[in-house]
N, CA, C and O atoms as CSV, one atom per row, in Angstrom:
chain,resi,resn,atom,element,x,y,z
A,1,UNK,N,N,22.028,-2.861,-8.030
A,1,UNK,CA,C,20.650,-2.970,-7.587
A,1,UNK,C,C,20.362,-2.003,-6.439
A,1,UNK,O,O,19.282,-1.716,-5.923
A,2,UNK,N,N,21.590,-1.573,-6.170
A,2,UNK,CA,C,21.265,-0.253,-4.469
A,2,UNK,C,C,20.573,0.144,-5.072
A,2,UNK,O,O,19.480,-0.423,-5.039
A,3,UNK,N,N,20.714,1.313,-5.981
A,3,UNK,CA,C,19.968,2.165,-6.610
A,3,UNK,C,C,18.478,2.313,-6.560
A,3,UNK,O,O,17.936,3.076,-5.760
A,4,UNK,N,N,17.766,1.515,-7.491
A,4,UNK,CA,C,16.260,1.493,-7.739
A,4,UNK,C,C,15.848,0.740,-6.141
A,4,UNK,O,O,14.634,0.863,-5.977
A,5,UNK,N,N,16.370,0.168,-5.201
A,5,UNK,CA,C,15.936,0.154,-3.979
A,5,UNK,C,C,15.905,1.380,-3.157
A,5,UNK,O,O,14.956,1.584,-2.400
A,6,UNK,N,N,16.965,2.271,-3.272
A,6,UNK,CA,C,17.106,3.398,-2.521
A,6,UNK,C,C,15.739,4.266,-2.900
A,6,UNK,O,O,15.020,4.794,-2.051
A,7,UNK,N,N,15.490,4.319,-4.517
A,7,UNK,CA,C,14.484,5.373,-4.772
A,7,UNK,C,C,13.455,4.021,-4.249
A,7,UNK,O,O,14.325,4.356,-3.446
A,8,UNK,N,N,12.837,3.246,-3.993
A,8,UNK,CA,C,11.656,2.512,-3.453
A,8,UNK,C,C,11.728,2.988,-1.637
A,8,UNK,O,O,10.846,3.453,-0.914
A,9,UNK,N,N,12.642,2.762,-1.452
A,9,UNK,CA,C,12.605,3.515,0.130
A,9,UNK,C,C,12.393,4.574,0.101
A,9,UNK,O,O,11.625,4.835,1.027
A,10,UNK,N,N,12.763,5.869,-0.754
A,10,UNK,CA,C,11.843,7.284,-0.693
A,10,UNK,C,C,10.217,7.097,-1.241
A,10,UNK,O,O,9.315,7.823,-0.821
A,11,UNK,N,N,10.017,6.093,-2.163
A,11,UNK,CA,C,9.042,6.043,-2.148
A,11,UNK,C,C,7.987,5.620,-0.972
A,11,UNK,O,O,6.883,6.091,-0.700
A,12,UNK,N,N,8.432,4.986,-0.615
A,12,UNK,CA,C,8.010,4.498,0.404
A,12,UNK,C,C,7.799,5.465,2.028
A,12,UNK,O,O,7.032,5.165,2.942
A,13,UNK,N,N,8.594,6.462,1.979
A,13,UNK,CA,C,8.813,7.076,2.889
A,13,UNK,C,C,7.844,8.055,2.911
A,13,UNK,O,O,7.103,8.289,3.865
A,14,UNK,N,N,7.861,8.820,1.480
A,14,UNK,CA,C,6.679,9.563,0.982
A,14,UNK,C,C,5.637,9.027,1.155
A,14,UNK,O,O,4.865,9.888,1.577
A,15,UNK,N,N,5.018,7.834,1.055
A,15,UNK,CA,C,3.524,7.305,0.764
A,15,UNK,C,C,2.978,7.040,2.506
A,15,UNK,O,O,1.827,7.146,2.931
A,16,UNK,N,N,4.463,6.604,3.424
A,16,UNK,CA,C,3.988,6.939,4.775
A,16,UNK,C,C,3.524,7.702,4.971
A,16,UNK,O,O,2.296,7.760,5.028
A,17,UNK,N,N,4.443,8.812,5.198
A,17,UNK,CA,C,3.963,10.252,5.106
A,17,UNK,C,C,2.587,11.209,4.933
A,17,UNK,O,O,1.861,11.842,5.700
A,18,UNK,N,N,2.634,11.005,3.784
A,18,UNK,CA,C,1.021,10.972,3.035
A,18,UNK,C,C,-0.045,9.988,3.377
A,18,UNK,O,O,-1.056,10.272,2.735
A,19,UNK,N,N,-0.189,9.121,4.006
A,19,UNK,CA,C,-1.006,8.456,4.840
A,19,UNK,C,C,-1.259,9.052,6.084
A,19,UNK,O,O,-2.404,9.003,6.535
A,20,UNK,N,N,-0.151,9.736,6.847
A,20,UNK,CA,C,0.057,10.939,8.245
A,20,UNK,C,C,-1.087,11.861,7.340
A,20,UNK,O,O,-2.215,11.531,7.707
A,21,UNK,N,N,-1.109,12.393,6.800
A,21,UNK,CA,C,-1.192,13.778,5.794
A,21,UNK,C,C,-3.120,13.661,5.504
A,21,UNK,O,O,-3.908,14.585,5.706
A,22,UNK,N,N,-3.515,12.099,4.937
A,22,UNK,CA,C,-4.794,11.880,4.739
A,22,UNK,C,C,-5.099,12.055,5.871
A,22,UNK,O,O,-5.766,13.088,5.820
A,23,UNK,N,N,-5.047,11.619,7.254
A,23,UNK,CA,C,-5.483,10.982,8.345
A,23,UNK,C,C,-5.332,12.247,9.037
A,23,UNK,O,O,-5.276,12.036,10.248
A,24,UNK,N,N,-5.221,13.773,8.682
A,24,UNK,CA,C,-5.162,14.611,9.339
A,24,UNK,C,C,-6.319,15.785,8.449
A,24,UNK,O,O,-7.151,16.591,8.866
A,25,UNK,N,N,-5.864,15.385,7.062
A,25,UNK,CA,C,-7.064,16.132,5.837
A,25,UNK,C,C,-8.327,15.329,6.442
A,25,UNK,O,O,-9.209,16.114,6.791
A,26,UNK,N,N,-8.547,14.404,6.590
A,26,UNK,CA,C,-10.049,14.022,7.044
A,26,UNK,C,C,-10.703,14.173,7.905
A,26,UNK,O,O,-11.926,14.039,7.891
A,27,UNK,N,N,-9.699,14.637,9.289
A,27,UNK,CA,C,-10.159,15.169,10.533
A,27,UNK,C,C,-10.496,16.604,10.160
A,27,UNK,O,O,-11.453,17.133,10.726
A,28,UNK,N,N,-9.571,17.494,8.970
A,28,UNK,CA,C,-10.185,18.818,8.723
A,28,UNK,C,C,-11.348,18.847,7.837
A,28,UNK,O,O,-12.049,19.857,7.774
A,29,UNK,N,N,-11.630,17.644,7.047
A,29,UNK,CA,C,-12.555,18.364,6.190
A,29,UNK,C,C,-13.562,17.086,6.651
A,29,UNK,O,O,-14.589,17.095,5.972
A,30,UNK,N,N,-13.518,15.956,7.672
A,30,UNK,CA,C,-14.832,14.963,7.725
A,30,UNK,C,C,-15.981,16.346,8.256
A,30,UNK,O,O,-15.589,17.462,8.598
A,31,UNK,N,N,-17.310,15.931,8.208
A,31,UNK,CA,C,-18.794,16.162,8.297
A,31,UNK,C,C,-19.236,15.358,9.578
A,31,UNK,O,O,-19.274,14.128,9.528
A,32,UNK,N,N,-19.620,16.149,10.901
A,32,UNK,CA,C,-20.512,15.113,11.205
A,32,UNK,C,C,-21.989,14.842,10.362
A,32,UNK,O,O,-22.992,15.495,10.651
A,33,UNK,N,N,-21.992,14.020,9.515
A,33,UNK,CA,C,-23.109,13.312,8.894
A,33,UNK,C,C,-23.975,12.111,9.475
A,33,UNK,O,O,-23.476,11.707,10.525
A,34,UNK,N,N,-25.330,11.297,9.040
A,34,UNK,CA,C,-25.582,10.191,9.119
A,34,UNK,C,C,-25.024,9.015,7.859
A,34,UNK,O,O,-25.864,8.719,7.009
A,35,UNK,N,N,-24.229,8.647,7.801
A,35,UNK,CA,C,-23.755,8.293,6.725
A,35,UNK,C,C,-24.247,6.947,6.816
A,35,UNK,O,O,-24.710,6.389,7.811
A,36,UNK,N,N,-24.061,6.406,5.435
A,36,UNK,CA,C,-24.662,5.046,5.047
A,36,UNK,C,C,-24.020,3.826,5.814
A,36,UNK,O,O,-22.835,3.534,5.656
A,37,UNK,N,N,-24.456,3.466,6.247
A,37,UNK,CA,C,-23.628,2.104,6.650
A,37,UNK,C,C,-23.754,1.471,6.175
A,37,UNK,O,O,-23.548,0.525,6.935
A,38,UNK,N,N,-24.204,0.770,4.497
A,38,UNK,CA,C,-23.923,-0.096,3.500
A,38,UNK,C,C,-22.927,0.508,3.190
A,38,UNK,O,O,-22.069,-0.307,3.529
A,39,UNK,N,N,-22.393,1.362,2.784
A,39,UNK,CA,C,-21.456,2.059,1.902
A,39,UNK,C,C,-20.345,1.733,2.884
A,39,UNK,O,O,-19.324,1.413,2.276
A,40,UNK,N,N,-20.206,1.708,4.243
A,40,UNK,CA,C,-18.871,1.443,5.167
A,40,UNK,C,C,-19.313,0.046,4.981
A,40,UNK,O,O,-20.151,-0.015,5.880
A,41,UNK,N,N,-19.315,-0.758,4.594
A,41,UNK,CA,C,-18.927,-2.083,4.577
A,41,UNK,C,C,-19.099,-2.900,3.140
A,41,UNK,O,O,-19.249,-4.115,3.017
A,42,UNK,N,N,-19.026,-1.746,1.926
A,42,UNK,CA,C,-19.007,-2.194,0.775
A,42,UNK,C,C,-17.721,-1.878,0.828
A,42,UNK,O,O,-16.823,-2.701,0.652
A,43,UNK,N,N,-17.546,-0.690,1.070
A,43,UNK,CA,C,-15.561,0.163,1.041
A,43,UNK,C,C,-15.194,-1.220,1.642
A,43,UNK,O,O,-14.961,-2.167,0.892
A,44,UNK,N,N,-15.151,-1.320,2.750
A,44,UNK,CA,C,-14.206,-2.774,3.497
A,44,UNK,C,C,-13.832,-3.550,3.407
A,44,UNK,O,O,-12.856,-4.124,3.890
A,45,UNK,N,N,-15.167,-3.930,2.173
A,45,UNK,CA,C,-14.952,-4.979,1.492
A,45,UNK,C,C,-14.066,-5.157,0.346
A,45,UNK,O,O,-13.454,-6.186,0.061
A,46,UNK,N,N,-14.060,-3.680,-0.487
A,46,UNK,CA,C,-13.272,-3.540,-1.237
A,46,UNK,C,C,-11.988,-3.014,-0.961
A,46,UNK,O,O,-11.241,-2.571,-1.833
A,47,UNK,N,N,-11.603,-3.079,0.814
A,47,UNK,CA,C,-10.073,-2.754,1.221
A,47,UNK,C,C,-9.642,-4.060,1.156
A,47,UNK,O,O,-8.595,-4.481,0.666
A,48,UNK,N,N,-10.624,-4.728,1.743
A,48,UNK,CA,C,-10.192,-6.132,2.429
A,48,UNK,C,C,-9.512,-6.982,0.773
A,48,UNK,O,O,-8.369,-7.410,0.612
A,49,UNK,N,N,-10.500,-6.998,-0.099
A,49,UNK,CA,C,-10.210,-7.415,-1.358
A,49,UNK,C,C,-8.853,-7.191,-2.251
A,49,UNK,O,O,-8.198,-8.129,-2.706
A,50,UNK,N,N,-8.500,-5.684,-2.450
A,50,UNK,CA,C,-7.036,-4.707,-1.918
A,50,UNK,C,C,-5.766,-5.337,-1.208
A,50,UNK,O,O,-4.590,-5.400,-1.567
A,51,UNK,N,N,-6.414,-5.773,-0.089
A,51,UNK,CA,C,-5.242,-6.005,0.693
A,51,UNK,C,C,-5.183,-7.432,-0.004
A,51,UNK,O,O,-4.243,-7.971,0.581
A,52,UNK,N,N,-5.672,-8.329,-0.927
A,52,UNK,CA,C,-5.331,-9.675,-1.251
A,52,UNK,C,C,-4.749,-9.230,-2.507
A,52,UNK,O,O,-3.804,-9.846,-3.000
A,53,UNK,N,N,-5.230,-8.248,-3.030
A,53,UNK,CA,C,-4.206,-8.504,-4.143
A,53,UNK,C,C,-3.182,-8.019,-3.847
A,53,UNK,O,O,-2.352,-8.202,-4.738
A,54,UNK,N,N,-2.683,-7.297,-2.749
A,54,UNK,CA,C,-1.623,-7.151,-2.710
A,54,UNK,C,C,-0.714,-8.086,-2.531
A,54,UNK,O,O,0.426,-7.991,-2.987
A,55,UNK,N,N,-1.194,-9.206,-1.759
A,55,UNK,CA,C,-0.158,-10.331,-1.752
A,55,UNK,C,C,-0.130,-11.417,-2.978
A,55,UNK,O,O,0.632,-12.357,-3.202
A,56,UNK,N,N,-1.070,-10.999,-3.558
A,56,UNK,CA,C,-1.119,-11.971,-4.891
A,56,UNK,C,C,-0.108,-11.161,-5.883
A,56,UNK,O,O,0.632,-11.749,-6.672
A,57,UNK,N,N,-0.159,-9.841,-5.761
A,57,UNK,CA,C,1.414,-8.877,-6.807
A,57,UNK,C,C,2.366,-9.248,-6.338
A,57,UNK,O,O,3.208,-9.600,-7.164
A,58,UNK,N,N,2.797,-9.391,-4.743
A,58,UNK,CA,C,3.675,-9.583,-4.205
A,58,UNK,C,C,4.518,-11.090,-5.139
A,58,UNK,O,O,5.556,-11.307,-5.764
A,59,UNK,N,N,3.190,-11.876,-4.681
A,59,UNK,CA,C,3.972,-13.624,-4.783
A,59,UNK,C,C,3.908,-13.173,-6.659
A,59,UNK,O,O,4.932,-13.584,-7.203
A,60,UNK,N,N,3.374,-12.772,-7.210
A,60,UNK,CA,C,3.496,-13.138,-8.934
A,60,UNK,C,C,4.607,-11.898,-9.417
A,60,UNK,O,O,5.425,-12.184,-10.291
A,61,UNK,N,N,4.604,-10.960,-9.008
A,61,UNK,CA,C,5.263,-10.246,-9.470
A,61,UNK,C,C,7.292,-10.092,-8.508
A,61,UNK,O,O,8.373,-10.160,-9.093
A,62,UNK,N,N,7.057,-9.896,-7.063
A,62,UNK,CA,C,8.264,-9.673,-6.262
A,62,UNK,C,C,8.989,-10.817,-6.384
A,62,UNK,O,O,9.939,-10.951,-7.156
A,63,UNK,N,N,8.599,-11.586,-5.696
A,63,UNK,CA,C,8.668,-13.210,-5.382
A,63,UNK,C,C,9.666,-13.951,-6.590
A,63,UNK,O,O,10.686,-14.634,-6.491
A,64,UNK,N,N,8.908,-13.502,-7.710
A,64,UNK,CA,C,9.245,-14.331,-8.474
A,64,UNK,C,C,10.638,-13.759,-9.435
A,64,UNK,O,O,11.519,-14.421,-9.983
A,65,UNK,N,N,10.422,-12.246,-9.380
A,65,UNK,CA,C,11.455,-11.381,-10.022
A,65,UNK,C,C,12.980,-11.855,-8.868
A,65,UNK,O,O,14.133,-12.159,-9.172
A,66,UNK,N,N,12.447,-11.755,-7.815
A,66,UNK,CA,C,14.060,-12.343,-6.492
A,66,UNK,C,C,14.239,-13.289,-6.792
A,66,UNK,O,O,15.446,-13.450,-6.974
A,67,UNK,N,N,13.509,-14.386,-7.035
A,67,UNK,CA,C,13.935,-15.858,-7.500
A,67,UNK,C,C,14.984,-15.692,-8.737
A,67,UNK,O,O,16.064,-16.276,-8.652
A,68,UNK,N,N,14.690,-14.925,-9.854
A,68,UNK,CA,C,15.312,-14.912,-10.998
A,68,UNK,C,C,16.360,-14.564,-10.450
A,68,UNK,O,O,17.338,-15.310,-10.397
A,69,UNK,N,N,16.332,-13.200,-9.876
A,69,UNK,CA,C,17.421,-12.682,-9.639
A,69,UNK,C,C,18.927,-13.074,-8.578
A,69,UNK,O,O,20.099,-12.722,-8.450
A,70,UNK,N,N,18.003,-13.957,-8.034
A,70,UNK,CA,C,19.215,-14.827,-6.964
A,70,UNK,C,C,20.234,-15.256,-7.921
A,70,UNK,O,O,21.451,-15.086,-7.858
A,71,UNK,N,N,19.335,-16.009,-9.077
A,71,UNK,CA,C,20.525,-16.657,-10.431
A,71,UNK,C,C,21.088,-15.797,-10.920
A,71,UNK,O,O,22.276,-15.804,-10.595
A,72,UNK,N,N,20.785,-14.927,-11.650
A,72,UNK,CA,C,20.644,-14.075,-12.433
A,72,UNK,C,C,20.694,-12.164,-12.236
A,72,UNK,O,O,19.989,-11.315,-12.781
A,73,UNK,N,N,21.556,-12.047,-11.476
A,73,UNK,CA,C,21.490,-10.522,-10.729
A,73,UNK,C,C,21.316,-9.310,-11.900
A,73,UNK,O,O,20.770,-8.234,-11.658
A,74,UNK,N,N,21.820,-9.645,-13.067
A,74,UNK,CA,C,21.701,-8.513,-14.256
A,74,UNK,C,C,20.315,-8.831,-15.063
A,74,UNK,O,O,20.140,-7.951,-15.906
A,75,UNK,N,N,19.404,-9.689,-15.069
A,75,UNK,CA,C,18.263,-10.137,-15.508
A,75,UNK,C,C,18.115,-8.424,-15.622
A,75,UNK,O,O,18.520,-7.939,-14.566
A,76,UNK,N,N,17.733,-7.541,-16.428
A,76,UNK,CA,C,16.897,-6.626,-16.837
A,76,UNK,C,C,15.289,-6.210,-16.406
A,76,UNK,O,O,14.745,-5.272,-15.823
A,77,UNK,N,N,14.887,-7.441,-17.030
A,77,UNK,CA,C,13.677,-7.641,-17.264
A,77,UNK,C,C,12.924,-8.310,-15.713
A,77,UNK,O,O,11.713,-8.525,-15.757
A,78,UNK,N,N,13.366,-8.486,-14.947
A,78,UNK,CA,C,12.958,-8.911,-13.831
A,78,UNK,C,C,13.473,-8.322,-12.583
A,78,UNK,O,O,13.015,-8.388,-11.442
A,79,UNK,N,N,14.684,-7.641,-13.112
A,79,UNK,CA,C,14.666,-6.179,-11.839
A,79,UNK,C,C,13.440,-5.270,-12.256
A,79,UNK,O,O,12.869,-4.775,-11.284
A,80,UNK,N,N,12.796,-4.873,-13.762
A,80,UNK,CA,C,12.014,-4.014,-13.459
A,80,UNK,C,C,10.809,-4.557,-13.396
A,80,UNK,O,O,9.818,-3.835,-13.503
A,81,UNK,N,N,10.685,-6.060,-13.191
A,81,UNK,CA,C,9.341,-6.514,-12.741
A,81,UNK,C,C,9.127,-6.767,-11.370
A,81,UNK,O,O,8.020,-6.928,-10.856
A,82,UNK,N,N,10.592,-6.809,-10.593
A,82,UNK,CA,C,10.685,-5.890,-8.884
A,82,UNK,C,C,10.164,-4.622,-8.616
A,82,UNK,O,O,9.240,-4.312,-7.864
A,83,UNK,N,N,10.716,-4.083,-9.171
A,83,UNK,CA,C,10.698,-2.770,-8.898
A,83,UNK,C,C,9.319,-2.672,-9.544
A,83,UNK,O,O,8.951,-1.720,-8.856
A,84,UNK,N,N,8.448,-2.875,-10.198
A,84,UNK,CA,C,7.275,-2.483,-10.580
A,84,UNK,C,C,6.222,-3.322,-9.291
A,84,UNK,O,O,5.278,-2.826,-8.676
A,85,UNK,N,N,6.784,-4.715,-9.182
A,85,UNK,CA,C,5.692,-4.889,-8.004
A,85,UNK,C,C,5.574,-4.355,-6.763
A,85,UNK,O,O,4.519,-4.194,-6.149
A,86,UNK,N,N,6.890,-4.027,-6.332
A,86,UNK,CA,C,6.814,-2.967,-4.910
A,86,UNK,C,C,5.863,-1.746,-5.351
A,86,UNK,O,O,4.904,-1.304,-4.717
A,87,UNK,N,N,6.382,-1.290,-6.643
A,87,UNK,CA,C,5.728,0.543,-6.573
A,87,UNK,C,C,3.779,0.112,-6.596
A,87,UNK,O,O,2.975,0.884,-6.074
A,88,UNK,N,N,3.320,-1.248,-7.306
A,88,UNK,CA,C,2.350,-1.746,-7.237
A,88,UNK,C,C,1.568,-2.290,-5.805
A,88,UNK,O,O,0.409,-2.393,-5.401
A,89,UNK,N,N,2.417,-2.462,-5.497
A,89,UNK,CA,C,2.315,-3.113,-3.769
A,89,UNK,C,C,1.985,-1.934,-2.696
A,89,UNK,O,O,1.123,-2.000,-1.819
A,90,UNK,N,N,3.095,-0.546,-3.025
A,90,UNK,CA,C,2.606,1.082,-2.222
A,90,UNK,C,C,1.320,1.475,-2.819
A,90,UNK,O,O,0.366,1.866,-2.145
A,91,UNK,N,N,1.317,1.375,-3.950
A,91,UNK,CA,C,0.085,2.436,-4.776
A,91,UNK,C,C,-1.089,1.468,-4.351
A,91,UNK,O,O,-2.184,2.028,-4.380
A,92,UNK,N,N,-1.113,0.048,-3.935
A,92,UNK,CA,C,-2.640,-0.698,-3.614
A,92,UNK,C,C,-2.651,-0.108,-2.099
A,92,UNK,O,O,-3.580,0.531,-1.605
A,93,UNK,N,N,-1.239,-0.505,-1.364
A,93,UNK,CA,C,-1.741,0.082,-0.002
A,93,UNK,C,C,-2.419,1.081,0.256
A,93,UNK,O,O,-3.421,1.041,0.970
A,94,UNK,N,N,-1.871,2.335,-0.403
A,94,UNK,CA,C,-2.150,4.110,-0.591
A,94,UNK,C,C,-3.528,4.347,-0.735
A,94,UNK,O,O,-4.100,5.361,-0.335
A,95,UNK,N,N,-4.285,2.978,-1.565
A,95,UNK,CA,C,-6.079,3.130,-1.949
A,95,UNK,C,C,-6.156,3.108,-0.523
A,95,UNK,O,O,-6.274,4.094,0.204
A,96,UNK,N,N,-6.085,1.994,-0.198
A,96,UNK,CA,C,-6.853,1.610,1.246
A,96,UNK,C,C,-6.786,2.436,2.270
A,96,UNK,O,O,-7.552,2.334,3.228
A,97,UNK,N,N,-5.665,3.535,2.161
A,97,UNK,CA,C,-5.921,4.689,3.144
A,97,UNK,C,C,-6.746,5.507,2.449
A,97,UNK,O,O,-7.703,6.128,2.911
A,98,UNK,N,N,-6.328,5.496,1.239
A,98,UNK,CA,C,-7.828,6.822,0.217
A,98,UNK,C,C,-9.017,6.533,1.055
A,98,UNK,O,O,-9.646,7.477,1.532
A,99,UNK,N,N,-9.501,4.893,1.348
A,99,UNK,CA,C,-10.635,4.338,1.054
A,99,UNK,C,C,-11.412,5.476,2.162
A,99,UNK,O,O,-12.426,6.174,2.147
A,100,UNK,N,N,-10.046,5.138,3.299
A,100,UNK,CA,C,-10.782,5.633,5.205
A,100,UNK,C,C,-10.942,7.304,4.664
A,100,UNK,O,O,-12.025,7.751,5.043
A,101,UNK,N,N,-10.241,8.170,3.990
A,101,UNK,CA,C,-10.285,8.974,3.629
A,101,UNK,C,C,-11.571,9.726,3.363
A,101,UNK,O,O,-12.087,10.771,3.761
A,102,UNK,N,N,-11.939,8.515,2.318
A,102,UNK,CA,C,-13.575,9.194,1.589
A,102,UNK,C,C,-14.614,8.568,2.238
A,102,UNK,O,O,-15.673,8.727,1.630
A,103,UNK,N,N,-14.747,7.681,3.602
A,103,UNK,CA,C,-15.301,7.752,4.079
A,103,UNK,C,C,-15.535,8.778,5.307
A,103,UNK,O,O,-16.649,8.939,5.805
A,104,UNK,N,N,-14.065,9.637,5.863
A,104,UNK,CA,C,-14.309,10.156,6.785
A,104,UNK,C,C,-15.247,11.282,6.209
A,104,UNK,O,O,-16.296,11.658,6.731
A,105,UNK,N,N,-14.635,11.798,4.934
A,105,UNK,CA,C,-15.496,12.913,4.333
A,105,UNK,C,C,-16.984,12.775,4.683
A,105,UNK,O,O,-17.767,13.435,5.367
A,106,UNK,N,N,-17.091,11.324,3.726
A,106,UNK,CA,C,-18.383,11.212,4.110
A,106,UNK,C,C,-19.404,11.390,5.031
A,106,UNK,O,O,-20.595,11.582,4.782
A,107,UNK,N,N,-18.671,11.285,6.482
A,107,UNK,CA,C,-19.239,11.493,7.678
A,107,UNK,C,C,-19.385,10.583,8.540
A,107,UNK,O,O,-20.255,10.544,9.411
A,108,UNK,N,N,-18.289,9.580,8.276
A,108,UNK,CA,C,-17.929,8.337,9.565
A,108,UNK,C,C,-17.186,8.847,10.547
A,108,UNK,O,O,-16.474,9.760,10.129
A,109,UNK,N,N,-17.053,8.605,11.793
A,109,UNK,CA,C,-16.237,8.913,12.635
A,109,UNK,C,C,-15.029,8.673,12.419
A,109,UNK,O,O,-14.790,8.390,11.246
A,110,UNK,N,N,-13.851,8.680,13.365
A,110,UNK,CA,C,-12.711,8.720,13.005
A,110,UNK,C,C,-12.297,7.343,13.817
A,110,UNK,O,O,-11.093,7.118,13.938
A,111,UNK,N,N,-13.121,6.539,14.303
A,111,UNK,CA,C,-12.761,5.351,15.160
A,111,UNK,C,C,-12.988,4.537,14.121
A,111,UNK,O,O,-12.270,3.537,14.094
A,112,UNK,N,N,-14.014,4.700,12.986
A,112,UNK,CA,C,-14.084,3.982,11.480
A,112,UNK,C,C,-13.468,3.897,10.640
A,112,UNK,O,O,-13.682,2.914,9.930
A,113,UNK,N,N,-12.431,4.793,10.252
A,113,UNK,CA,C,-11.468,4.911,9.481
A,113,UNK,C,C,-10.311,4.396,9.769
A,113,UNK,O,O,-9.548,3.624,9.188
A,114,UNK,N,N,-10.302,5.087,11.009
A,114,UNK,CA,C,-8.441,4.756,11.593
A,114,UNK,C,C,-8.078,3.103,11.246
A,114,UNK,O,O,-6.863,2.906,11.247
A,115,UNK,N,N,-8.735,2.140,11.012
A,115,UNK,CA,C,-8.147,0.951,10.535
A,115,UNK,C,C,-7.611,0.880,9.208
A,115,UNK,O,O,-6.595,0.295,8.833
A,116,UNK,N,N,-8.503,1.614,8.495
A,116,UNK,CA,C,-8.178,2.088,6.744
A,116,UNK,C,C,-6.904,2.630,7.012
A,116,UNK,O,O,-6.071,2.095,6.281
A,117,UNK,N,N,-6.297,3.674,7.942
A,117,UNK,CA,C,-5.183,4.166,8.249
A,117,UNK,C,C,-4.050,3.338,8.303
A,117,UNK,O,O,-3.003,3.576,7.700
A,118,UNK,N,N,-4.251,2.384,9.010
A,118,UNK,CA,C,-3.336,1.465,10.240
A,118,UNK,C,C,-3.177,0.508,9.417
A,118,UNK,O,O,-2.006,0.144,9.311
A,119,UNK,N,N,-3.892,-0.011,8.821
A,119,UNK,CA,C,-3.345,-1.039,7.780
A,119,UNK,C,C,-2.765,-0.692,6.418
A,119,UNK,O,O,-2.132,-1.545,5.796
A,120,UNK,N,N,-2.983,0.694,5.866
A,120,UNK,CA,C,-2.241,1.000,5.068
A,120,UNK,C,C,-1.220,1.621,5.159
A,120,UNK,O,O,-0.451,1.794,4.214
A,121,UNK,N,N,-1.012,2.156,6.578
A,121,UNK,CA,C,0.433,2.161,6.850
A,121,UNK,C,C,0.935,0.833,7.234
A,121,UNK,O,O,1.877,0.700,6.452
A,122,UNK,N,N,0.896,-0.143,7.893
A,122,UNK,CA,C,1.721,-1.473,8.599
A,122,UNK,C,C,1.820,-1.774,7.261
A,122,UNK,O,O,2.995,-1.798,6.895
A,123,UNK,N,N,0.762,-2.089,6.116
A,123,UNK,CA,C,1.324,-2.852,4.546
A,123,UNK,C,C,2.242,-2.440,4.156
A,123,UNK,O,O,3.101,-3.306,3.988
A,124,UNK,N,N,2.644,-1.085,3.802
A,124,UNK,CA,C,3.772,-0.467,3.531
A,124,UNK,C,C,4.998,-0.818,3.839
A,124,UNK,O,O,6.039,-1.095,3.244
A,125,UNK,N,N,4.372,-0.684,5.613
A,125,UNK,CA,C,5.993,-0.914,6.454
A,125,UNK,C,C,6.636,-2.380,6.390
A,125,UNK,O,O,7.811,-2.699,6.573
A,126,UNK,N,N,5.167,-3.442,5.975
A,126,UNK,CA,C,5.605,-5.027,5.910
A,126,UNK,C,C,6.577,-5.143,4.930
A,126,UNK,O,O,7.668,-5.699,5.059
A,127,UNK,N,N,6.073,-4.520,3.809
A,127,UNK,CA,C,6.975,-4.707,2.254
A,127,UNK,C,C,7.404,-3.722,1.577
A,127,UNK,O,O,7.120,-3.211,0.494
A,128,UNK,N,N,8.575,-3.431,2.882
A,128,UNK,CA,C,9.649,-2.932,2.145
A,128,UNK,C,C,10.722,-3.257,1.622
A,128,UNK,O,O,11.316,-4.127,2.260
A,129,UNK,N,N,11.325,-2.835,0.517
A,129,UNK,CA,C,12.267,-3.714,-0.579
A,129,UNK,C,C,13.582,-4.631,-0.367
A,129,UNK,O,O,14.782,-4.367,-0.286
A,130,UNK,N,N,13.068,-5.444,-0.331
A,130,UNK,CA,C,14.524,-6.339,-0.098
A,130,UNK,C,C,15.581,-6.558,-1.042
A,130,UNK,O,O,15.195,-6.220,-2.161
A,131,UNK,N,N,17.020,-7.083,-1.044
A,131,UNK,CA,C,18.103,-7.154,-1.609
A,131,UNK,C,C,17.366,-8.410,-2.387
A,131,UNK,O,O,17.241,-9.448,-1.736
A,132,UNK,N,N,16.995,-8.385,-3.405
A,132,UNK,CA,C,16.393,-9.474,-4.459
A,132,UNK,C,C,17.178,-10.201,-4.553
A,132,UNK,O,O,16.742,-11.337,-4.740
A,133,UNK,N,N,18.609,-10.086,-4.500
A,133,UNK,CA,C,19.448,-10.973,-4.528
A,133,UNK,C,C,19.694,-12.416,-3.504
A,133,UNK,O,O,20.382,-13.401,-3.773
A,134,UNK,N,N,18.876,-12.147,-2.260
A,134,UNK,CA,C,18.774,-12.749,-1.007
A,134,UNK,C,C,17.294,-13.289,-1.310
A,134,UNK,O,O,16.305,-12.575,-1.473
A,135,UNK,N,N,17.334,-14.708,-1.352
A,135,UNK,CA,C,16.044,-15.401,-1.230
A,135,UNK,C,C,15.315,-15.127,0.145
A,135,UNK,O,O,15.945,-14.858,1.168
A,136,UNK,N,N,13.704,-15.229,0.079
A,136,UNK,CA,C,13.452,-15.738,1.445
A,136,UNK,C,C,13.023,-17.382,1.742
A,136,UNK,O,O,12.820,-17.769,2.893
């Protein structure tokens, strides 16, 4: 099981990274604009929404694949339903920095975004891959 954890920690390392990477593309290419302020709190809504399913993949998909696997360490089919909810768990975080992204474009300041930032990096850093074999 090292294995497909090791490549989830580069994944993971990368998608940090690239969150550094948005949060520096938006300072080069944001607009000072008048931008909508329905539109910054429809996005929010749809981070905020984001960030629940992420814990709803977590508990149906992680959660439940470690449970198997505590019994069951060669289960197949539920190491790659681990390993699919983590890479599911980075790729929801990764929106929610997109989100601050296409709003900075848009022409929000950068005191508006930076939470889109900050929480899609800390999600990342919360759930990173554990030894499935070890309950919590």
């Amino acid at each position: 099981m090292e294995f497909p954890r090791r490549i989830l920690h580069i994944v993971r390392v990368v998608m940090l990274v690239s969150i550094v990477g948005f949060a520096l593309l938006g300072e080069r290419l944001g607009r000072s604009a008048a931008p909508n302020r329905n539109l910054y709190f429809v996005v929010t809504l749809v981070a905020i929404t984001t960030v629940g399913i992420i814990f709803a993949v977590r508990k149906l998909f992680v959660l439940r694949a470690e449970a198997t696997l505590a019994v069951e360490p060669e289960n197949t089919e539920a190491r790659n339903r681990w390993r699919s909810g983590y890479l599911a768990i980075y790729a929801l975080s990764e929106s929610v920095a997109l989100f601050g992204l296409v709003l900075r474009i848009l022409g929000f300041n950068s005191s508006e975004v930076t939470p889109f930032y900050l929480a899609s990096f800390a999600l990342i850093l919360l759930f990173g891959p554990r030894n499935p074999s070890i309950q919590a």
